[in-house]
C-alpha positions as CSV (number, residue, x, y, z in Angstrom):
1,X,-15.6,-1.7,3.5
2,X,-18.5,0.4,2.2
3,X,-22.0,-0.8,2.4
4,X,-22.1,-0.8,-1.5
5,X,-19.1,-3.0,-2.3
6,X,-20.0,-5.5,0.3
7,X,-23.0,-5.9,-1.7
8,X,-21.2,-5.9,-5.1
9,X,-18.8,-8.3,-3.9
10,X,-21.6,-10.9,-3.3
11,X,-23.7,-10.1,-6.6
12,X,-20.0,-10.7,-8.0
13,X,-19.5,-14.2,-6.2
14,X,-23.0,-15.3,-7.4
15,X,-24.5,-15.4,-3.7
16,X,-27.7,-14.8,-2.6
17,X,-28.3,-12.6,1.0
18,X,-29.7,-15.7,2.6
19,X,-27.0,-17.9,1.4
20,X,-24.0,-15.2,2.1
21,X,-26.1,-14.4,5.5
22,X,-25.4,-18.0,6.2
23,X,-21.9,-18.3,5.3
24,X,-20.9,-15.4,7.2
25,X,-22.7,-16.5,10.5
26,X,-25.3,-13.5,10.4
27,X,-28.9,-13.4,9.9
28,X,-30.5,-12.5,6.2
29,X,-32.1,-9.3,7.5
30,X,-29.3,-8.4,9.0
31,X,-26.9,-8.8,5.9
32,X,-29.5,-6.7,4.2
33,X,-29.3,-3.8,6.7
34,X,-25.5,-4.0,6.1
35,X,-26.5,-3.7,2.1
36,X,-28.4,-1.2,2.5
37,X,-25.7,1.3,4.8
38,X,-28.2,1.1,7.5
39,X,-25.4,-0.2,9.7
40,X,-22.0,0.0,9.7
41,X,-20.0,-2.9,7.9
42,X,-17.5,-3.9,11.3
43,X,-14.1,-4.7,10.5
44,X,-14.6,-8.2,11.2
45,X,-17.3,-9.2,8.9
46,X,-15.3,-7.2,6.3
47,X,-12.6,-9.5,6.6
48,X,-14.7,-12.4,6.4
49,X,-16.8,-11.2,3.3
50,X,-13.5,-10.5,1.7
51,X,-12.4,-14.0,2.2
52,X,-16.1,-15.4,1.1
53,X,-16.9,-13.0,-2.1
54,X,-12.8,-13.5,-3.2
55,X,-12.6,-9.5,-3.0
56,X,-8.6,-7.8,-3.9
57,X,-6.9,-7.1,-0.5
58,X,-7.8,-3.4,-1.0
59,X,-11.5,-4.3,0.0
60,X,-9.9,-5.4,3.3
61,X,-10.5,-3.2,6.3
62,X,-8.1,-0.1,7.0
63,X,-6.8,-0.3,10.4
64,X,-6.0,2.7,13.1
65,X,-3.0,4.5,11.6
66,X,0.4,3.4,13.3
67,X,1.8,6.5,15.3
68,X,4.7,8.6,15.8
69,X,7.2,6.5,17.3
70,X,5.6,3.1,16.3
71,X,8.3,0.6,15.2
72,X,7.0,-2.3,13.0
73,X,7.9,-6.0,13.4
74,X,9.5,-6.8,9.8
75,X,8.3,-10.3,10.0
76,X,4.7,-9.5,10.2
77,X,5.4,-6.8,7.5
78,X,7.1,-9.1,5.1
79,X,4.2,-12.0,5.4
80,X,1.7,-9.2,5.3
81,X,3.6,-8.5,1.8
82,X,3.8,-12.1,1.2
83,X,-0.3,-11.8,1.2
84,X,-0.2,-9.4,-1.3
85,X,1.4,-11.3,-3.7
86,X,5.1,-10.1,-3.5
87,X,7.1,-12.6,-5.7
88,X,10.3,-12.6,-3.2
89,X,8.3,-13.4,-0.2
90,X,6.3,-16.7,-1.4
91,X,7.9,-18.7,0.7
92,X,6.5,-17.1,4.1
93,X,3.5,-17.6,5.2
94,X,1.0,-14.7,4.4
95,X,-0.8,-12.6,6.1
96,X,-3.6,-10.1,4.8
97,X,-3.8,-6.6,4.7
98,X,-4.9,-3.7,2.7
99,X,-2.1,-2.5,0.3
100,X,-1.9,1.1,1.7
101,X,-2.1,0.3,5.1
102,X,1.1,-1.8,4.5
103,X,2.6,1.1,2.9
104,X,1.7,3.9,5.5
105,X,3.0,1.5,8.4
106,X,6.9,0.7,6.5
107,X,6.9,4.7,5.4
108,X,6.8,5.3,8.9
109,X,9.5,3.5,9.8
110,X,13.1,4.8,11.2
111,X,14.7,2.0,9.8
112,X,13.5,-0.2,7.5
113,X,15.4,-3.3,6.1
114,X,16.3,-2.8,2.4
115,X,14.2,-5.8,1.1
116,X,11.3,-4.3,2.8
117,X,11.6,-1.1,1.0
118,X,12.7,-2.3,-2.3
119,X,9.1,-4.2,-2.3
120,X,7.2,-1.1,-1.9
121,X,6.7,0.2,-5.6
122,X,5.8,-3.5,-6.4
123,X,2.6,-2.6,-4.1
124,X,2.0,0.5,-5.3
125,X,1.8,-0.6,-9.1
126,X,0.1,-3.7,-8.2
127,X,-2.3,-2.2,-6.5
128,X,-2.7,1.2,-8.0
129,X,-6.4,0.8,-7.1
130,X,-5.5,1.2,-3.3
131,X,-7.4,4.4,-1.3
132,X,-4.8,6.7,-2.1
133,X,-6.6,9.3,-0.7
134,X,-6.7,7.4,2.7
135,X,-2.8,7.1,2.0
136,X,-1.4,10.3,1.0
137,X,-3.6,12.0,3.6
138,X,-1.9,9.8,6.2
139,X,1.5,10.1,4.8
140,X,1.4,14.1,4.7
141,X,-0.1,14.2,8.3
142,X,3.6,12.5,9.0
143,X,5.9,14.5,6.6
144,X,6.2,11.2,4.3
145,X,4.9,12.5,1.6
146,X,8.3,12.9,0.0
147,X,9.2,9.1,0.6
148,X,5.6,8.5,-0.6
149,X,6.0,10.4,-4.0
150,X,9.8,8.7,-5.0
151,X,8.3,5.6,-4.8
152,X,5.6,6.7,-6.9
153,X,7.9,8.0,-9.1
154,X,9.3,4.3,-9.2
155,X,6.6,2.5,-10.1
156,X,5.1,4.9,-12.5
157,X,8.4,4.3,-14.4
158,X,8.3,0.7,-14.0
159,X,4.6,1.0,-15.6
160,X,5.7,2.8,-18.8
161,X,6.0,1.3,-21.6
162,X,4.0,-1.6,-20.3
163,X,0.5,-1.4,-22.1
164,X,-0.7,-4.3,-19.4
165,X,-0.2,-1.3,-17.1
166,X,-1.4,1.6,-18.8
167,X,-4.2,2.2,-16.1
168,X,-1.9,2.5,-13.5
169,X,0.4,4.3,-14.9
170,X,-2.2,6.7,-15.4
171,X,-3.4,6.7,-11.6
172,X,0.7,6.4,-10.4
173,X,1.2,9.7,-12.7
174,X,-1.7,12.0,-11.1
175,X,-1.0,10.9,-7.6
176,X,2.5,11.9,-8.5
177,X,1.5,15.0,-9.1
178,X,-0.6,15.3,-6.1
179,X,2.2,14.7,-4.2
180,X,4.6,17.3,-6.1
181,X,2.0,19.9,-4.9
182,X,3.0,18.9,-1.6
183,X,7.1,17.9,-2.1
184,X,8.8,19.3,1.6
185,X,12.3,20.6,1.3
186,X,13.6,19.2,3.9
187,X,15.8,16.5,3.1
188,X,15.0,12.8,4.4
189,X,16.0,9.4,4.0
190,X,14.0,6.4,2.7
191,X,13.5,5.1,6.4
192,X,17.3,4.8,7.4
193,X,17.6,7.4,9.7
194,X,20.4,5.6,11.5
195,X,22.7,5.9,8.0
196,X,26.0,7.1,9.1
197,X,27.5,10.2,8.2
198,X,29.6,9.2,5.7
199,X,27.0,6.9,3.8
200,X,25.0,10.6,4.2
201,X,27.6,12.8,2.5
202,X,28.5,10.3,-0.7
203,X,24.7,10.0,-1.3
204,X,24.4,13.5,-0.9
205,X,26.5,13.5,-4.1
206,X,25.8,10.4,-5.9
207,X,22.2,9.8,-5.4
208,X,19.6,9.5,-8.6
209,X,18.3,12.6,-9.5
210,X,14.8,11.2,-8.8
211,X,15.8,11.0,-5.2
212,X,17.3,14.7,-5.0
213,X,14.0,16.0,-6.6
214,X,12.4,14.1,-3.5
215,X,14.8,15.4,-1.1
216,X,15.7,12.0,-0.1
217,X,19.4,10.3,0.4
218,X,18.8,6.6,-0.8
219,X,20.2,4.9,-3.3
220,X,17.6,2.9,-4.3
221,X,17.2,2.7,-8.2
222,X,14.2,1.2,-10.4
223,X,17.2,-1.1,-12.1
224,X,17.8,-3.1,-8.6
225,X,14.6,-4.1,-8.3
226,X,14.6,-7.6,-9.6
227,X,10.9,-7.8,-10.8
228,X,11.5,-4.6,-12.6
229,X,13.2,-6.6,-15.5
230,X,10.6,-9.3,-15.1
């Protein structure tokens, strides 16, 4: 969190320093040191301003970038979704993190359960405000960038059409094109890389043409995804 949203985020809530100060277990002078990007906002009291001044879970701190290798715990990333607001996962109990941090960290992913992946563009046009430079930087430094950009693809057409999304599908539609710029021609899956060989060859053949544009064997189709027809 930057110095100057934390202290937007507390004009917004209708605090003063010595009464946020207070709340957040810091001193005023402190607080206004923070304000003022005199020191640096720890990921900690970011977390607990967000909480306090009611911020979007994009104000939330970004943490260390998962690496090669890493294998995410689908629990933790489904309530982590669950605290973003995804309709299917209600039910669990959330956890909060920022949007593209979620995103990076299931992109990354060998494997990926379905329902996992199928949530994805519901992020990305929720929260088309996310730090997508922090994210498509992140996602090219691992070769995602062509699972990154069919999902954007996704959700920019979910968005169309939609005039209570018209300012996302405006942001979806020049990150898309950001990403074109940088489309690899290597051929990928959306995080099954254990798909048989079989499964490989008929979606080599029968996959959208949205997914062979993104040189990706999936199957995955806006019309499956149940809050597209919401």
């Amino acid at each position: 969190m930057t110095h100057d949203r934390l202290k937007a985020g507390r004009l917004k809530a209708g605090l003063t320093q010595q009464q946020a100060a207070a709340a957040l277990g810091v001193s005023q002078s402190y607080l206004s040191q923070l304000e003022m990007g005199q020191r640096p906002v720890t990921a900690e009291l970011a977390r607990a301003a967000t909480a306090l001044y009611r911020l979007p879970a994009t104000a939330l701190p970004m943490p260390e970038p998962p690496t090669e290798g890493h294998v995410a715990d689908a629990g933790q990333l489904a309530r982590q979704l669950s605290g973003l607001g995804y309709p299917a996962f209600s039910h669990l109990r959330p956890r909060k993190a920022n949007p593209a941090a979620v995103v990076l960290e299931a992109l990354l992913q060998n494997d990926l359960e379905t329902r996992l992946a199928e949530a994805l563009p519901w992020v990305l046009l929720t929260y088309s405000d996310l730090d997508w430079a922090w994210l498509v930087r992140h996602g090219k430094l691992h070769d995602v960038q062509n699972r990154l950009g069919f999902l954007v693809a996704i959700a920019k057409g979910l968005a169309a059409d939609r005039p209570e999304f018209a300012a996302a599908f405006n942001q979806l539609s020049t990150i898309e094109q950001r990403l074109e710029h940088a489309r690899l021609a290597r051929e990928d899956t959306l995080c099954r890389e254990s798909m048989p060989a079989a499964e490989r060859c008929w979606l080599k053949t029968h996959r959208s043409a949205l997914a062979r544009h993104w040189n990706l064997l999936t199957g995955l189709t806006a019309d499956q995804l149940s809050y597209a027809r919401g």
